[in-house]
MDTraj code that builds the backbone (N, CA, C; nanometers):
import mdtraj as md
import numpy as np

residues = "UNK UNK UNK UNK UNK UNK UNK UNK UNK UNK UNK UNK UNK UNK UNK UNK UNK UNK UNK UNK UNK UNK UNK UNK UNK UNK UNK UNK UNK UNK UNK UNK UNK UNK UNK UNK UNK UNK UNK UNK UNK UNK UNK UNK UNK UNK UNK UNK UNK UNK UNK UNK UNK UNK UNK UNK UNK UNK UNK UNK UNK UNK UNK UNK UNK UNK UNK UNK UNK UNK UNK UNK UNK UNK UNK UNK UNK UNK UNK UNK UNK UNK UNK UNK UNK UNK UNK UNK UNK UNK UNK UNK UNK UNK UNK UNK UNK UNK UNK UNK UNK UNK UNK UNK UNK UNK UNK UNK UNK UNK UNK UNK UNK UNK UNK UNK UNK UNK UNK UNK UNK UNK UNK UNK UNK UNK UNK UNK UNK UNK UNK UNK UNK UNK UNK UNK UNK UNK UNK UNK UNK UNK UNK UNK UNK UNK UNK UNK UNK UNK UNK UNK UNK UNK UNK UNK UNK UNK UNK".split()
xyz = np.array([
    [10.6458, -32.0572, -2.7298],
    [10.7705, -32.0428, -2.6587],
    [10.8789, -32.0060, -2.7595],
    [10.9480, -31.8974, -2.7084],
    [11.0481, -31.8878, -2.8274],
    [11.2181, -31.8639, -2.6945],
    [11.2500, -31.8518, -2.8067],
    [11.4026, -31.8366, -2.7472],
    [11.4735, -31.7204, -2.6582],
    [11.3723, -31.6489, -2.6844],
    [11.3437, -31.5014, -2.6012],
    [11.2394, -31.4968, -2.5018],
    [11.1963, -31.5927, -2.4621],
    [11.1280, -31.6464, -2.3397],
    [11.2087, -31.6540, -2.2180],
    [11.1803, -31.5754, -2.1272],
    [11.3023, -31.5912, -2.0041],
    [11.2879, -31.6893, -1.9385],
    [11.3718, -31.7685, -1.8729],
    [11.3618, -31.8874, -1.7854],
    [11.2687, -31.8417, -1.6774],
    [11.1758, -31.9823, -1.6127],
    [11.1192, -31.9733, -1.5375],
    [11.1287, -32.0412, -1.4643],
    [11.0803, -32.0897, -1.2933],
    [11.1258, -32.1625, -1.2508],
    [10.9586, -32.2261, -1.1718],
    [11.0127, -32.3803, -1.1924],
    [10.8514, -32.4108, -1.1645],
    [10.9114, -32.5307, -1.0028],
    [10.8183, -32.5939, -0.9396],
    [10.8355, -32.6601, -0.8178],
    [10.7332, -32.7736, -0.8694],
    [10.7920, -32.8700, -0.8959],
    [10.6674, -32.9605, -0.9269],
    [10.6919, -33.1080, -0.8454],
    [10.5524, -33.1530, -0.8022],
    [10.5854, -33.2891, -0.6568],
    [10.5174, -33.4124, -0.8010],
    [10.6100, -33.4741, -0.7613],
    [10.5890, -33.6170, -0.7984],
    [10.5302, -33.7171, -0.7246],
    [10.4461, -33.8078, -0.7489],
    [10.4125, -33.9604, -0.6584],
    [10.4076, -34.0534, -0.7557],
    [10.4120, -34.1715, -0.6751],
    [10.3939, -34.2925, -0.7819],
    [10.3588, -34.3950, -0.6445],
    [10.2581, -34.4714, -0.6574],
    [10.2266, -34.6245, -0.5686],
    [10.2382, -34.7100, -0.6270],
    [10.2512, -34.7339, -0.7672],
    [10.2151, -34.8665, -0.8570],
    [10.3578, -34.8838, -0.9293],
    [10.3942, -35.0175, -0.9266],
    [10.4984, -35.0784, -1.0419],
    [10.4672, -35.0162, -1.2482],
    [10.5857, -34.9767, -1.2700],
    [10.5480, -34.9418, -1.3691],
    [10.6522, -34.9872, -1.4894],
    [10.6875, -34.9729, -1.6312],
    [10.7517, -35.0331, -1.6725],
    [10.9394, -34.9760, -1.6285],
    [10.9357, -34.9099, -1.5292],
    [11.0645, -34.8347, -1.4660],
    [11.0884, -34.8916, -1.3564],
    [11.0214, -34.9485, -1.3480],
    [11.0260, -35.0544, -1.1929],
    [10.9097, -35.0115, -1.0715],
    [10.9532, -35.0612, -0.9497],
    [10.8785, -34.9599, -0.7892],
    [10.8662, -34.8391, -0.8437],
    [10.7320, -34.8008, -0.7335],
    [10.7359, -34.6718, -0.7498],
    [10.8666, -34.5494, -0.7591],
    [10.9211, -34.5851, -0.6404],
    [11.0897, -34.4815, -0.6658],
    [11.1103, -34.4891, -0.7672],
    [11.1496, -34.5713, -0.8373],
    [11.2377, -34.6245, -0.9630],
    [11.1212, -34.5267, -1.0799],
    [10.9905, -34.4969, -1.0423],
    [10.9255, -34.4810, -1.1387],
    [10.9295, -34.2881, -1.1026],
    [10.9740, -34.2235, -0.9913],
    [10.9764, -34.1175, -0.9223],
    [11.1097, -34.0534, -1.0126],
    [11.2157, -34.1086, -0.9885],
    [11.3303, -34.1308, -1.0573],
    [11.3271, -34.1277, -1.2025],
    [11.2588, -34.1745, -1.2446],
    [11.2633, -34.1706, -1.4250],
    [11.1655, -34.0712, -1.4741],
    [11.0825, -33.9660, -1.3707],
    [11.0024, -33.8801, -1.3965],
    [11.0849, -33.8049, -1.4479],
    [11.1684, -33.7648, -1.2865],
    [11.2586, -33.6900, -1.2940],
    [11.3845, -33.6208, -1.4348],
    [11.4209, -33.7813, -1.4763],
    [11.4670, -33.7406, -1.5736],
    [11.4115, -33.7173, -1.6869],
    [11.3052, -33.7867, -1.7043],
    [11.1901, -33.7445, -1.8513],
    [11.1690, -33.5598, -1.8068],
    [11.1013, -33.4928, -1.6899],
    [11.1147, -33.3839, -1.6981],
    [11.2286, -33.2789, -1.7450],
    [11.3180, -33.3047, -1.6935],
    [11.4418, -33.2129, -1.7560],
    [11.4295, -33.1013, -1.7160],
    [11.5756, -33.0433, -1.6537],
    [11.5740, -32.8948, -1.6521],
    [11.5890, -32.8835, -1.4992],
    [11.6066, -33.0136, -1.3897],
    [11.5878, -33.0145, -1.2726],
    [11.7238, -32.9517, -1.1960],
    [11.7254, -32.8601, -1.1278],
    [11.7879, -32.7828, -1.0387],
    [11.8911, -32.8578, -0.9025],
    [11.6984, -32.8730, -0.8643],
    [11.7381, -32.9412, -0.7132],
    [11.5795, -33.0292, -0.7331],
    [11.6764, -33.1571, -0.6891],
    [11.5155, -33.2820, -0.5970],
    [11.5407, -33.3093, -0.4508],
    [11.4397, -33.3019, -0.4047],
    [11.4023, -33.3725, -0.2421],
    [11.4512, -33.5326, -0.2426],
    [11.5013, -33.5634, -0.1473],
    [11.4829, -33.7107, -0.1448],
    [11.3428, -33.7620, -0.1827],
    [11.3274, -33.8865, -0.1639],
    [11.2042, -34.0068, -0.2278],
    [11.1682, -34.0183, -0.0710],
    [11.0601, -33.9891, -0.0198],
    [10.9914, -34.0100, 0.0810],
    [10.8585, -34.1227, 0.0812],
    [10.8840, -34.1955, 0.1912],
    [10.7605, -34.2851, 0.1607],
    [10.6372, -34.2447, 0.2671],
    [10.4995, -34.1980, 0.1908],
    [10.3983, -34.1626, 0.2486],
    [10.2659, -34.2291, 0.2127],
    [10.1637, -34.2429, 0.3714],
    [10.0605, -34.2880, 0.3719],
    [9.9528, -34.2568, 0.2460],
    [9.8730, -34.3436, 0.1686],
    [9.7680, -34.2446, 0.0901],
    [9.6309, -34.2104, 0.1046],
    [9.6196, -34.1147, -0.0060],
    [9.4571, -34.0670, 0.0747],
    [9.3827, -34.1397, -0.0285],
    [9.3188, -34.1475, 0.0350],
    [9.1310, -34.2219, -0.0318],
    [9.1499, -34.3478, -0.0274],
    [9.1035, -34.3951, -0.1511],
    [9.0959, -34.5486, -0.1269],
    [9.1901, -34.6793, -0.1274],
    [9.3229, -34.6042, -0.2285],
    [9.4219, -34.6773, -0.2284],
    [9.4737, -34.7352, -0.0803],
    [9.5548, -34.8297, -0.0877],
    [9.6439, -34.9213, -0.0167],
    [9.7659, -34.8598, -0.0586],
    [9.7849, -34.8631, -0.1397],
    [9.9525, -34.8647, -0.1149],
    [10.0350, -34.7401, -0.0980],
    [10.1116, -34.7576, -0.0374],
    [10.1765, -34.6663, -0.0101],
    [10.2824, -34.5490, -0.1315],
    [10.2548, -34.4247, -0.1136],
    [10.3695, -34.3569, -0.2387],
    [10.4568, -34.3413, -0.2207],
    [10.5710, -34.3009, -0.3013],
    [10.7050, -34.2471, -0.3386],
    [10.6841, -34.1000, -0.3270],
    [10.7092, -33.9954, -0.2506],
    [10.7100, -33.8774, -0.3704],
    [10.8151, -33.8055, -0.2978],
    [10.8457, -33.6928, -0.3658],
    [10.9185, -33.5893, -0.3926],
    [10.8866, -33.4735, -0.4827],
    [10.9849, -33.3393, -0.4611],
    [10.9180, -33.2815, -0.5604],
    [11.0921, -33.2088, -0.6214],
    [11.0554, -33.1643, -0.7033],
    [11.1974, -33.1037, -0.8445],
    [11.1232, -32.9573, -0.8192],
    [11.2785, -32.8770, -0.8082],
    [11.2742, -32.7326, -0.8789],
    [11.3310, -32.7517, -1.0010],
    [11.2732, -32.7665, -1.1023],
    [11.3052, -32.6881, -1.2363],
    [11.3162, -32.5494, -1.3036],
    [11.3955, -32.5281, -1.4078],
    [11.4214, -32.4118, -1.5167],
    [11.3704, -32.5012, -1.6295],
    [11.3211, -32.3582, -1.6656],
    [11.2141, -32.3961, -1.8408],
    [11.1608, -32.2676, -1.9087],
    [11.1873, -32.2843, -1.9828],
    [11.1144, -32.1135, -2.0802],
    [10.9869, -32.1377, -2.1039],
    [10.9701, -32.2364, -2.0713],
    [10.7742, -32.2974, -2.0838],
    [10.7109, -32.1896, -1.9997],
    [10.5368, -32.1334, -2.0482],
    [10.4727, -32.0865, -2.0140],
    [10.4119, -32.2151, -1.8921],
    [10.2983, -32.1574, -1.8268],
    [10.2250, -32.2562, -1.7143],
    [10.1463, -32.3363, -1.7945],
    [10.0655, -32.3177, -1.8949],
    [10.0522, -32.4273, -1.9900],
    [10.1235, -32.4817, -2.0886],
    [10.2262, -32.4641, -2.1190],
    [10.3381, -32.5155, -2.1742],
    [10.3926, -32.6241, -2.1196],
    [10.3901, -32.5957, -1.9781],
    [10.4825, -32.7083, -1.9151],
    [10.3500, -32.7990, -1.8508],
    [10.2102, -32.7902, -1.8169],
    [10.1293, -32.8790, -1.8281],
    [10.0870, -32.9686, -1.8813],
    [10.1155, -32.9127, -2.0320],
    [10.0543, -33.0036, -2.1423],
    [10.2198, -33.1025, -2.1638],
    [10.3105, -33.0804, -2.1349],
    [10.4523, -33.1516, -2.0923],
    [10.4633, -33.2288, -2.0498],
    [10.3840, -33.2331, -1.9247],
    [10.3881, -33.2961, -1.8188],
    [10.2667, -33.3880, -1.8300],
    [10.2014, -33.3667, -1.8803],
    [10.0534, -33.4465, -1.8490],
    [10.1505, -33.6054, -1.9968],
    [10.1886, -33.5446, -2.0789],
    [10.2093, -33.5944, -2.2544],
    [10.2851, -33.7182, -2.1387],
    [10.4307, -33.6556, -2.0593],
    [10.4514, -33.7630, -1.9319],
    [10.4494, -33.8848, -1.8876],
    [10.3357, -33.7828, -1.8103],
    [10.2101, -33.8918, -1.7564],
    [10.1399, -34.0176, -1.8272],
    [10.1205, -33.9974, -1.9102],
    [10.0475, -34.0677, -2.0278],
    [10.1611, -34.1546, -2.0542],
    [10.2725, -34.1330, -2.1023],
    [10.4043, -34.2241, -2.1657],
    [10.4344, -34.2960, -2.0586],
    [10.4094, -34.2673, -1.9261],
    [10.4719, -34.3745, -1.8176],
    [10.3349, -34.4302, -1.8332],
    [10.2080, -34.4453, -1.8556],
    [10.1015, -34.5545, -1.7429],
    [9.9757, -34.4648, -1.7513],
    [10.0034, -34.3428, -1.7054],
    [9.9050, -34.3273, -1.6232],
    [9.7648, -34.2684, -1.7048],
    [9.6137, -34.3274, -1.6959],
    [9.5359, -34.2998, -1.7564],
    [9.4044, -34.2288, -1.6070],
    [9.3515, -34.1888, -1.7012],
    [9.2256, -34.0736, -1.6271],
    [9.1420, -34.1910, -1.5789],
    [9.1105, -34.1703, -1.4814],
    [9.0089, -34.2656, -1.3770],
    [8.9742, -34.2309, -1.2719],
    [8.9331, -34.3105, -1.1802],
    [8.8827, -34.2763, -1.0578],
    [8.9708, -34.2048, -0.9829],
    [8.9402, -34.1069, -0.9014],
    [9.0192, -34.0019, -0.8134],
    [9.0535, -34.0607, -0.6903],
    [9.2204, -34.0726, -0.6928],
    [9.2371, -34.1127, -0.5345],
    [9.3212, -34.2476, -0.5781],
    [9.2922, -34.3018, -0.7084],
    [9.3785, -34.4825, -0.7400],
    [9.4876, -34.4234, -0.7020],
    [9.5293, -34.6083, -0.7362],
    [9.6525, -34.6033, -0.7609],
    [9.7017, -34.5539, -0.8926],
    [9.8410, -34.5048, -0.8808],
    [9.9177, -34.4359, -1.0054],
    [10.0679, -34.4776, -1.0631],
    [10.0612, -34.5061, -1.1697],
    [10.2171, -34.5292, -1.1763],
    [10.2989, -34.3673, -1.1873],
    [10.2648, -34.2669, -1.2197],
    [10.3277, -34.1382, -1.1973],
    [10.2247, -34.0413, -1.2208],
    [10.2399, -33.9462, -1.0313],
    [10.1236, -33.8286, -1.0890],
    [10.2354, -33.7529, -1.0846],
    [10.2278, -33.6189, -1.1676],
    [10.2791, -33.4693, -1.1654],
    [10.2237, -33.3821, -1.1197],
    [10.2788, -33.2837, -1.0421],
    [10.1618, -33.1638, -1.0607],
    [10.2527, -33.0303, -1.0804],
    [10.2056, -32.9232, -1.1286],
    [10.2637, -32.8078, -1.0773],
    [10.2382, -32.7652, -0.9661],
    [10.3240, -32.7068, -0.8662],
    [10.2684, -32.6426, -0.7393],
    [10.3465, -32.4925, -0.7295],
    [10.4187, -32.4850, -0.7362],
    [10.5049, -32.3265, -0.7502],
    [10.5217, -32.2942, -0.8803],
    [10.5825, -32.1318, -0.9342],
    [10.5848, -32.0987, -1.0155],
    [10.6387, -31.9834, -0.9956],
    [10.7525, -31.9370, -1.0853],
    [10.8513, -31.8311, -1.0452],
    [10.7606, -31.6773, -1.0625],
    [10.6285, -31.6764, -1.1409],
    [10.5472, -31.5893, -1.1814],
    [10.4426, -31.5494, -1.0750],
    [10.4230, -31.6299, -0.9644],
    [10.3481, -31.5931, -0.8388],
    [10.2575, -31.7149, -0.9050],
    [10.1034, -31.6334, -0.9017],
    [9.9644, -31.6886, -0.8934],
    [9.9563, -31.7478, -1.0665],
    [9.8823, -31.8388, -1.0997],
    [9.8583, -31.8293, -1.2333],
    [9.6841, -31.9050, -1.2110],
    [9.6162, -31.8739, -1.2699],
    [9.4816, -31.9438, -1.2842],
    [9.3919, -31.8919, -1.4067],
    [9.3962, -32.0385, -1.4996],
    [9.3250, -32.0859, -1.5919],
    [9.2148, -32.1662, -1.5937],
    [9.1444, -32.2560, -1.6859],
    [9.0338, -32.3386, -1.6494],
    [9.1209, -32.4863, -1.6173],
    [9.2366, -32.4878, -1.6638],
    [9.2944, -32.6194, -1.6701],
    [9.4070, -32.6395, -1.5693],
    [9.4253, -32.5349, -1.4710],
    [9.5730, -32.5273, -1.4109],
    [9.5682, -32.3733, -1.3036],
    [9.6020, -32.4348, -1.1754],
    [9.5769, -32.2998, -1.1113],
    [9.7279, -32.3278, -1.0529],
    [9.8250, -32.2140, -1.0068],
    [9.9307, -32.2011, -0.9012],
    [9.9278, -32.0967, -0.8292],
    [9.9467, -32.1565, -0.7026],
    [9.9807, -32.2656, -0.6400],
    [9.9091, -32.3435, -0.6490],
    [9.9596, -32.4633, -0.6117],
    [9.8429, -32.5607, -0.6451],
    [9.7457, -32.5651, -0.5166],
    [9.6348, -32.5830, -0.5682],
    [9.4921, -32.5637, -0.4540],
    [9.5125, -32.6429, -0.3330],
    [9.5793, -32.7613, -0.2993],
    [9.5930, -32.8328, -0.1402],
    [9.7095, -32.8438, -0.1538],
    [9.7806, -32.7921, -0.2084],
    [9.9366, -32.7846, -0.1531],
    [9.9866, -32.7733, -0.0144],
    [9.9004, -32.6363, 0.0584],
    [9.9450, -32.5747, 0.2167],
    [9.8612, -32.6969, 0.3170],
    [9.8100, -32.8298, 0.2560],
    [9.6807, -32.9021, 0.3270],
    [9.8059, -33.0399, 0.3039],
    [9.8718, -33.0915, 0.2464],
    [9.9525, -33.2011, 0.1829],
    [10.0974, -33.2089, 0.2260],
    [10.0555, -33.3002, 0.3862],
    [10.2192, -33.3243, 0.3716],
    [10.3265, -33.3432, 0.3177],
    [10.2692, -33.4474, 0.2253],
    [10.3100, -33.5280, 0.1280],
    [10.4218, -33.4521, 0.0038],
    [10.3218, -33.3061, 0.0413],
    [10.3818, -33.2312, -0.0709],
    [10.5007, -33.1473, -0.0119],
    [10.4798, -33.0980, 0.0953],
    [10.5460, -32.9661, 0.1541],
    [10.6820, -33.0140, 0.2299],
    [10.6836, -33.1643, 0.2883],
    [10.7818, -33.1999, 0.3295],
    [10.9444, -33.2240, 0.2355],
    [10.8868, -33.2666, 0.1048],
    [10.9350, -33.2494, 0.0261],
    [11.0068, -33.0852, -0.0229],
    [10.8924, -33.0576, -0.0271],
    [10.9706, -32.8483, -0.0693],
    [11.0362, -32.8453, -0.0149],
    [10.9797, -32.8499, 0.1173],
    [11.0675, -32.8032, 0.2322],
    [11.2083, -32.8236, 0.2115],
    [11.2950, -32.9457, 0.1628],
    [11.3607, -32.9666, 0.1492],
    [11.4599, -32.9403, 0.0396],
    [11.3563, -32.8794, -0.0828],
    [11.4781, -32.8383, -0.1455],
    [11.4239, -32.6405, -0.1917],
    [11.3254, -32.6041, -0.1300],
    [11.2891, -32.4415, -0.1579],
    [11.2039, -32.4050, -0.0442],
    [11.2683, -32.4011, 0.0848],
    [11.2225, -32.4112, 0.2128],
    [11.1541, -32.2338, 0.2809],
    [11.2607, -32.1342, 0.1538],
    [11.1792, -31.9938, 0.1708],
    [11.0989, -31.9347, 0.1042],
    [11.1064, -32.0477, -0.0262],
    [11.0060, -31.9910, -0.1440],
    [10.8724, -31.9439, -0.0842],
    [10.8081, -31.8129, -0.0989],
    [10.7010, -31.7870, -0.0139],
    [10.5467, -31.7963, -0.1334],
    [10.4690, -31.8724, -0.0622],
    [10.3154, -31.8884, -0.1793],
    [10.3125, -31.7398, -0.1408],
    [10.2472, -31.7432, -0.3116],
    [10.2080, -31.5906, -0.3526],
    [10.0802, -31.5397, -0.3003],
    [10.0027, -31.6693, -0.2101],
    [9.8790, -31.6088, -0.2109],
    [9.8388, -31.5899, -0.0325],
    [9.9582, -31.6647, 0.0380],
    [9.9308, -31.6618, 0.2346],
    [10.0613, -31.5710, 0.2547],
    [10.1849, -31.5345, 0.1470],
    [10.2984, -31.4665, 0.1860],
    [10.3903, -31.5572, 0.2852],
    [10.3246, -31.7146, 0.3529],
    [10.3963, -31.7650, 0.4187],
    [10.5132, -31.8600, 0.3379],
    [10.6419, -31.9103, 0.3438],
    [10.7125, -31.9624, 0.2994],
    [10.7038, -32.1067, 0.3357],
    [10.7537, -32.1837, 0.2236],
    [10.7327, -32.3097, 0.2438],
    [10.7491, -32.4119, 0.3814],
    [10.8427, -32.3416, 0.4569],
    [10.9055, -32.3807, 0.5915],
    [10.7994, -32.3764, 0.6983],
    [10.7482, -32.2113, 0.6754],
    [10.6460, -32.1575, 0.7549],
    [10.4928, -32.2506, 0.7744],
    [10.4744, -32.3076, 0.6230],
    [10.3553, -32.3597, 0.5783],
    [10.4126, -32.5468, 0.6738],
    [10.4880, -32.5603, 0.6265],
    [10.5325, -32.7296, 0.6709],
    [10.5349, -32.6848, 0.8375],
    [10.5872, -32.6267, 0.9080],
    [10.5555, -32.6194, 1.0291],
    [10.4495, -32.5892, 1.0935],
    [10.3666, -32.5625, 1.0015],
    [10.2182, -32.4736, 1.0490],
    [10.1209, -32.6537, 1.0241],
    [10.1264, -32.7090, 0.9339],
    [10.0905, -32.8496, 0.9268],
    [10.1415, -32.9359, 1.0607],
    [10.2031, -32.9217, 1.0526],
    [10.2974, -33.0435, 1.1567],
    [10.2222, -33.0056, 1.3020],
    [10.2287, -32.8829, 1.3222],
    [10.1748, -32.8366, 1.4466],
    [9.9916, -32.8776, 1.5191],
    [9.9287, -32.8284, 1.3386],
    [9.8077, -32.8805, 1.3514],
    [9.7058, -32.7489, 1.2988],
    [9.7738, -32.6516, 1.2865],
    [9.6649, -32.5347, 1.3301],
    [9.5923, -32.4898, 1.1895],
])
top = md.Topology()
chain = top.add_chain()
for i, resn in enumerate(residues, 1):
    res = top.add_residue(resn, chain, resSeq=i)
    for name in ("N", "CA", "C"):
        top.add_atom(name, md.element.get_by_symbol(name[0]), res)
traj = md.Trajectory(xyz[None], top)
């Protein structure tokens, strides 16, 4: 990354179910937020059901950010994060004190071995889109041409 790197703009959803040393999950949604940096616009903190095996219920939201970070630039960022709040590699589906993900990306499509955008169940994840919706509601995925609005109403409906 250098200084001649043009800004980019990434959409990334946050969750958290577990107490962490930031407090409740919110409190732990909230201090993502500011450890990320560079945030634009955030969604409110929504509280949603979880999938798999967990009980408890998440926090999430998601941040439009600016960053001159490449798509692995800002992964390996974000994961370093992850790690500094709690969160360690385990079973798929726990509980978490903070997940990240990338899901948009001002560059369209990106896919590597470690990181694909959009993110793969994004258009499947309430969890996720209700959130966009709220703060990049026309941003359109690069890969259905439908916009985030389009995609959250197309969920809700069922189809």
């Amino acid at each position: 990354m250098t200084s001649s790197t043009p800004a980019q703009l990434y959409v990334i959803a946050l969750g958290s179910n577990r107490r962490g040393r930031h407090g409740a999950p919110e409190a732990e949604v909230r201090a993502a937020l500011a450890a990320i940096g560079g945030v634009m616009r955030a969604s409110p903190i929504i509280a949603t059901a979880p999938l798999g095996p967990s009980r408890r219920r998440f926090a999430n939201a998601a941040a439009l950010i600016k960053t001159r970070e490449e798509p692995p630039e800002l992964l390996a960022r974000i994961k370093v994060i992850e790690r500094s709040f709690g969160r360690r590699r385990g079973r798929r589906w726990d509980s978490r004190v903070i997940d990240l993900d990338i899901i948009l990306w001002s560059g369209g499509a990106w896919s590597d071995p470690g990181l694909t955008i959009p993110h793969p169940q994004f258009r499947r994840r309430g969890f996720v889109l209700q959130p966009l919706n709220a703060i990049v509601p026309d941003w359109r995925d690069p890969l259905s041409g439908r916009t985030v609005r389009q995609l959250a109403a197309q969920l809700v409906q069922g189809e």
